[in-house]
C-alpha positions in Angstrom: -28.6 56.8 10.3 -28.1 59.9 12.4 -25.0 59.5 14.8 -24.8 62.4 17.7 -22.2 63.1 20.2 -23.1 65.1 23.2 -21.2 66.2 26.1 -22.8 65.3 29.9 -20.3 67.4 31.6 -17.9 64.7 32.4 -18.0 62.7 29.3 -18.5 62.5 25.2 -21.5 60.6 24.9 -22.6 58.8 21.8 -26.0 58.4 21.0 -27.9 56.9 17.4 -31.1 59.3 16.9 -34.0 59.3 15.0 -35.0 62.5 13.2 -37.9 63.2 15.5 -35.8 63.0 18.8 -32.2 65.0 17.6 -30.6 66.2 20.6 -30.3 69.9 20.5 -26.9 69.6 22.8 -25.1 67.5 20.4 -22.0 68.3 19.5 -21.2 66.2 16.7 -24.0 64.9 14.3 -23.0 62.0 12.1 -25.1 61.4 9.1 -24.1 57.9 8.0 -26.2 57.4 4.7 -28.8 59.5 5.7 -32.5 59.2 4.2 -34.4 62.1 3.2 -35.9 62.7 6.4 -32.3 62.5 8.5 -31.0 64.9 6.4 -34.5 67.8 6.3 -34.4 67.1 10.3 -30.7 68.3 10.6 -31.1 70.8 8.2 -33.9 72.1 10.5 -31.8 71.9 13.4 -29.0 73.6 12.2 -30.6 76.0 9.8 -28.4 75.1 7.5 -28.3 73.3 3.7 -26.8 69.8 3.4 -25.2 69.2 0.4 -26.4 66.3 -1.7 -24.5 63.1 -2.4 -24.4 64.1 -6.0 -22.9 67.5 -5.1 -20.6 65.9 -2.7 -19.2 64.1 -5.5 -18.5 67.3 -7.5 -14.8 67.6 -8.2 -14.5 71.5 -8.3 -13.3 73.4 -5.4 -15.9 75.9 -5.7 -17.9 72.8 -4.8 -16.1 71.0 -1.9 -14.9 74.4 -0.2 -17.4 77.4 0.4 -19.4 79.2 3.7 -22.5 79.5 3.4 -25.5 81.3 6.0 -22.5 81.1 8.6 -21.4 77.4 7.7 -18.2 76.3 6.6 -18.9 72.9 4.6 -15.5 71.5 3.6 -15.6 67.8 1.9 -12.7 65.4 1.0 -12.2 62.2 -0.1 -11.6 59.0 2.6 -10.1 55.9 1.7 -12.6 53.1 2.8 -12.7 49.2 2.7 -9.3 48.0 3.2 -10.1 45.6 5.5 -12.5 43.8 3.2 -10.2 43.8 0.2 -11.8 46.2 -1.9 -10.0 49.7 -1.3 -12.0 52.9 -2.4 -12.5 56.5 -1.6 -15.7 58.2 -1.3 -16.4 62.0 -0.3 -16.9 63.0 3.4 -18.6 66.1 4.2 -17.7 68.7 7.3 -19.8 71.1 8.0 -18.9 73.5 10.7 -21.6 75.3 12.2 -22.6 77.5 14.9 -20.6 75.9 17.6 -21.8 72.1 16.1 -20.1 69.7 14.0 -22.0 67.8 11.2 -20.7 65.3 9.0 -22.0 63.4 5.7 -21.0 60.6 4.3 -22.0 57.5 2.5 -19.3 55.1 3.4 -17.6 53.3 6.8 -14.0 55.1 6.9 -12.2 53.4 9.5 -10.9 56.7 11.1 -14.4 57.2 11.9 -14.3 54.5 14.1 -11.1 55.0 15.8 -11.9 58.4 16.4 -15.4 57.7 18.0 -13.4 55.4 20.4 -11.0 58.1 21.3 -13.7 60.6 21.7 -16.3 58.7 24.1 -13.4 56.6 26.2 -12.5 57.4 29.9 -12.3 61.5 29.9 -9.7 60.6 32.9 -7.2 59.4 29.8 -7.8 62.5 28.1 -5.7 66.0 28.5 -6.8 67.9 31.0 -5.7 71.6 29.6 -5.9 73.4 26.3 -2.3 73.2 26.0 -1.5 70.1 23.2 1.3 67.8 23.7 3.4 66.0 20.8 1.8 62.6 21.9 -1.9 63.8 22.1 -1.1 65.9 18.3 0.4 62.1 17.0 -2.7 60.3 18.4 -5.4 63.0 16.8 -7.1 63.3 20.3 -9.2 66.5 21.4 -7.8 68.0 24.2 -10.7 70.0 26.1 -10.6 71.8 30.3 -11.5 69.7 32.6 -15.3 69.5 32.9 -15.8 71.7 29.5 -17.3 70.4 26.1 -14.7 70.0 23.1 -15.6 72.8 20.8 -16.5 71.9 17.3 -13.4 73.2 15.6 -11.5 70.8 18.1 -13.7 68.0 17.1 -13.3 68.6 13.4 -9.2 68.7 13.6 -8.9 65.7 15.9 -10.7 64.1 13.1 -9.2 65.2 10.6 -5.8 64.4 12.2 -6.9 60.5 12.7 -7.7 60.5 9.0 -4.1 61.4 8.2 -2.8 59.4 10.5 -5.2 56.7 8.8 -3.7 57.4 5.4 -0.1 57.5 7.0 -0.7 53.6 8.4 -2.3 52.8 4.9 0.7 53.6 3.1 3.2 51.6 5.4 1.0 48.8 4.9 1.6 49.6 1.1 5.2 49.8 1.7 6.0 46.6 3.4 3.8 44.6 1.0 5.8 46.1 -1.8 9.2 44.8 0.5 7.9 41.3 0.4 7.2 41.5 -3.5 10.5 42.2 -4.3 11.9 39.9 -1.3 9.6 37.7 -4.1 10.9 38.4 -7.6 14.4 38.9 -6.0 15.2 35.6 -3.8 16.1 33.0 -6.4 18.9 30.6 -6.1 20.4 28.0 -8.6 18.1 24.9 -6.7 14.8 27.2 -7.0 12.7 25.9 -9.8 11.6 28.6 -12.5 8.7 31.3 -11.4 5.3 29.7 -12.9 2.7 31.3 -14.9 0.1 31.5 -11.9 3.0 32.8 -9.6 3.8 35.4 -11.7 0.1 36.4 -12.0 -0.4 36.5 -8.2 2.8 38.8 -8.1 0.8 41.2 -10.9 -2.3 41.0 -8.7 -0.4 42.1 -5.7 1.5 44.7 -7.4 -1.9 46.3 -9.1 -3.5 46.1 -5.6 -0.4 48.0 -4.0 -0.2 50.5 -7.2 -4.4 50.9 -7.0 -4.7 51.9 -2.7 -1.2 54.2 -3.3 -3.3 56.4 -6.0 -6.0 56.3 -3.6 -4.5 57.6 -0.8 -3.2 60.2 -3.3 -6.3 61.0 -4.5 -7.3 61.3 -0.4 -4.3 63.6 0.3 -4.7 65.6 -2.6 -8.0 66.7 -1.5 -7.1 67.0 2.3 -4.3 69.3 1.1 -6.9 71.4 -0.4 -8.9 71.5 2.4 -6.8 72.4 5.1 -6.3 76.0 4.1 -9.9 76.6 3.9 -10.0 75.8 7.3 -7.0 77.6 8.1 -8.9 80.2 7.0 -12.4 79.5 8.7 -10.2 79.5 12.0 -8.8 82.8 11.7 -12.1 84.4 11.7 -13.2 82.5 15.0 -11.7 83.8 18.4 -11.4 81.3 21.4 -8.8 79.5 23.5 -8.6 77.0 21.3 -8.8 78.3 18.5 -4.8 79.3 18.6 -4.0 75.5 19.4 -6.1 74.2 16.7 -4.5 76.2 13.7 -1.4 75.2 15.1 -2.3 71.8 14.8 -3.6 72.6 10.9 -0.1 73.4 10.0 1.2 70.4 11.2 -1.2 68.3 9.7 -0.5 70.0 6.4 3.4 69.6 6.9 2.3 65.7 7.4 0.6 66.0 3.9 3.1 67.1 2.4 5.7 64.6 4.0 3.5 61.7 3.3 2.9 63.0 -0.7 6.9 63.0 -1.2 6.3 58.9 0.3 3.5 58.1 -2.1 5.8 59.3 -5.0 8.2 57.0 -3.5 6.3 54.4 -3.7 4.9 54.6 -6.8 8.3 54.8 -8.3 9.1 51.8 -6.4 5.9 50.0 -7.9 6.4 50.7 -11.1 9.9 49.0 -10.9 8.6 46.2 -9.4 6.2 46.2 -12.3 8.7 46.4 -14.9 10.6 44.2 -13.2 8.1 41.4 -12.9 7.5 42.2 -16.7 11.2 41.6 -17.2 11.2 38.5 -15.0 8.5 37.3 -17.4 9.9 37.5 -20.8 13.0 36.0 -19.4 11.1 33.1 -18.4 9.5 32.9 -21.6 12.4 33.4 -24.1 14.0 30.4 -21.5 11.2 28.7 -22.7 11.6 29.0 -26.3 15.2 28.2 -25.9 14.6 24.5 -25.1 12.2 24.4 -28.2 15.1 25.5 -30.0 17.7 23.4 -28.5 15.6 20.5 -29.1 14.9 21.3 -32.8 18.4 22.1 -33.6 19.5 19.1 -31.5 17.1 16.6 -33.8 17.9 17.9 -37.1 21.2 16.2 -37.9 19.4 12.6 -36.7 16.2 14.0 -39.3 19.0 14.7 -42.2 20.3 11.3 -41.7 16.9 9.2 -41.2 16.3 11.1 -44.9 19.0 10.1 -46.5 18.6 6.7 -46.0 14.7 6.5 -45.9 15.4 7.3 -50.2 14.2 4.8 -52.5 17.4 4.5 -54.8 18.4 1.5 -55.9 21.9 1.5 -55.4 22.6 2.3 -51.5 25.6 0.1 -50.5 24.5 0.8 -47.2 21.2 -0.8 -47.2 22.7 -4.5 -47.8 25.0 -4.3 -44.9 23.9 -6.5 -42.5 25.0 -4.1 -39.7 23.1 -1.4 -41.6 20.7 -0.8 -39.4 22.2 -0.2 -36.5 24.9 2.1 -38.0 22.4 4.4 -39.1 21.2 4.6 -35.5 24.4 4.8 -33.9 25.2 7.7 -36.7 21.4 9.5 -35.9 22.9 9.7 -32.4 25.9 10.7 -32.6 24.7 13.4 -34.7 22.4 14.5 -32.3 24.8 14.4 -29.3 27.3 16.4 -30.7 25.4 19.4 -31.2 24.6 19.1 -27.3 27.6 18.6 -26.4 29.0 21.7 -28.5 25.7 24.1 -26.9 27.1 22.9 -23.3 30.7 24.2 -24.1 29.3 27.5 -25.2 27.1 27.3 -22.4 24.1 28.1 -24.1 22.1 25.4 -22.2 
C-alpha cells in the first residue's frame, strides 16, 4: 500500500495511491508492505533504488546507513504490537531524497500513526515560524512558515522524534508494570494465604513480558543511536532555514537516547531482581512445603515405634492381657506423637 502526503498550500494532505496515479507533489511516500509494483513505481518516481526487505533486515551498518545516487537511506528498528500483546521490532526504512521523503516498512508502528495525525490536523494548531519551541520539540511536531510545505528533512526528524518519544512511553509503561509486580511479591501479611503455584507463574509471565519489550526497545534505541549521526551528517551537507533547527533537534533527540538507554539499564536491573526474587519467593514456598512433610513424618514416628512394638507376636507381653491394654497403647501412641509437636512449637520451627 502506497501512503503519500502532499502539501495543498494550506494543509498536509494524506492520500492512499495506486502505482499508476503517484502524485509527483508528495512529500512523503509511505510504502506500507509494498508489492512489487508499489515499490518499481516509486523507484521510477524518485530515481532511486529501494532497498529490499531482506536487505532491510541486514544487521551491518554498511547496510542500514549509506547515500546512494543523491539518497540518504537510513533504516532502524521500530517496536510494533504492543497493543495486541505481542511486542516486536521490525526495520523501518528512511530514505531522503531530492526534497521527498520515502519510507519502507513491513509493520504498523504506532508512531506512524500518531505522527500522521499530527501531520494532517488543523495547520492553525501548528507553529507558525521556523523557530522551534520546547513544547512543539517534546510533541515531535514539524514546524513549517505559514503557507510553506514542511521540507523533507523536517518531516523525517518530526518522525523520528515521535518514535522516541514512542519508545520513552513504552518504557514507563514497562516501569510501572514492574511497580505493581513487586507491590505483588512484596505485600504479604501474617492473614495472606501462601503464593500458589499458578500465581507464581502469572508473576513469571509478567516479568518475561516486561524483561522481553525492555530488550526491544534496546534493540530500537540501539539502532536509532546509530542512525542519528548519519543524519547529522546528511544535514550538514544540505543548506536551508531549517536545516539549522533540524540538527539542533538531532542532538537533542540523541541526548534523549542516551537518557532513556541509562533507564532501560535500570530497568533491566530492576527485572532481573524481581526475577530472582520471585525465584527466591519460590523455593521458600517450596522448602515450606517440605517442612510439613517432615513435621508430619517426624511427628508419626514415635506413635509407628510404639504400634510396632506391640503389633510383635511374642508370647510373653504382660501388656497384651491387661484389660486396659488397648487403650494404653493408644493413649501412649498419642502422647508420643504430641510431644514432638509440642517440642517443634517451642523451637518454633512450625
Amino acid at each position: 500500500m502506497i501512503e503519500t502526503y502532499s502539501f495543498d498550500g494550506l494543509k498536509v494532505v494524506h492520500q492512499t495511491a495506486s502505482p499508476a496515479d503517484l502524485p509527483e507533489t508528495a512529500l512523503w511516500i509511505d510504502l506500507d508492505s509494498p508489492t512489487v509494483e508499489e515499490v518499481a513505481a516509486v523507484e521510477a518516481l524518485c530515481a532511486i533504488e529501494i532497498p529490499t526487505r531482506e536487505e532491510m533486515s541486514e544487521i551491518e551498518v554498511s547496510s542500514r546507513l549509506y547515500s546512494e545516487d543523491g539518497a540518504d537511506v537510513m533504516t532502524a528498528s521500530v517496536v510494533h504490537g504492543v497493543q495486541n500483546g505481542s511486542p516486536a521490532f521490525a526495520p523501518v526504512t528512511f530514505i531522503l531524497t531530492r526534497g521527498r521523503l520515502v519510507t519502507v516498512r513491513y509493520s504498523e508502528p504506532k508512531s506512524f500513526k500518531i505522527f500522521v495525525a499530527k501531520l494532517c490536523r488543523d495547520p492553525s494548531t501548528l507553529p507558525a515560524h521556523q523557530q522551534l519551541s520546547q513544547e512543539t520539540a517534546e510533541a515531535g511536531e514539524v514546524p513549517r512558515a505559514a503557507g510553506k510545505p514542511p521540507a523533507a528533512e523536517q518531516l523525517l526528524v518530526g518522525l523520528l522524534e515521535t518514535v522516541i518519544d514512542r519508545m520513552a512511553d513504552l518504557l514507563e509503561l514497562v516501569s510501572a508494570d514492574l511497580d505493581r509486580i513487586g507491590d505483588d511479591i512484596f505485600s504479604s501479611s501474617a492473614k495472606k494465604k501462601p503464593t500458589g503455584t499458578a500465581d507464581f507463574k502469572k508473576l513469571l509471565q509478567r516479568i518475561g513480558a516486561a524483561g522481553d519489550l525492555t530488550s526491544r526497545v534496546r534493540e530500537s534505541l540501539a539502532t536509532l543511536d546509530r542512525l542519528l549521526p548519519f543524519l547529522q551528517l546528511s544535514l550538514d551537507r544540505k543548506k536551508g532555514n531549517g536545516m539549522k533547527d533540524g540538527k539542533a533537534r538531532v542532538k537533542v533527540m540523541a541526548r534523549d537516547i542516551h537518557s532513556l538507554n541509562d533507564f532501560v539499564s535500570f530497568l533491566s536491573n530492576k527485572t532481573t531482581f524481581l526475577l530472582d526474587t520471585t525465584v527466591g519467593m519460590i523455593s521458600i514456598e517450596q522448602n515450606a512445603i517440605i517442612k510439613i512433610f517432615s513435621v508430619a513424618a517426624v511427628a508419626f514416628l514415635p506413635p509407628t515405634l510404639v504400634a510396632s512394638i506391640y503389633g510383635m507376636n511374642f508370647q510373653h507381653m504382660p501388656e497384651l492381657g491387661w484389660d486396659y491394654g488397648y487403650p494404653y497403647a493408644l493413649a501412649l501412641m498419642a502422647v508420643s506423637a504430641l510431644l514432638p509437636m509440642v517440642y517443634f512449637r517451642y523451637k518454633n520451627w512450625l
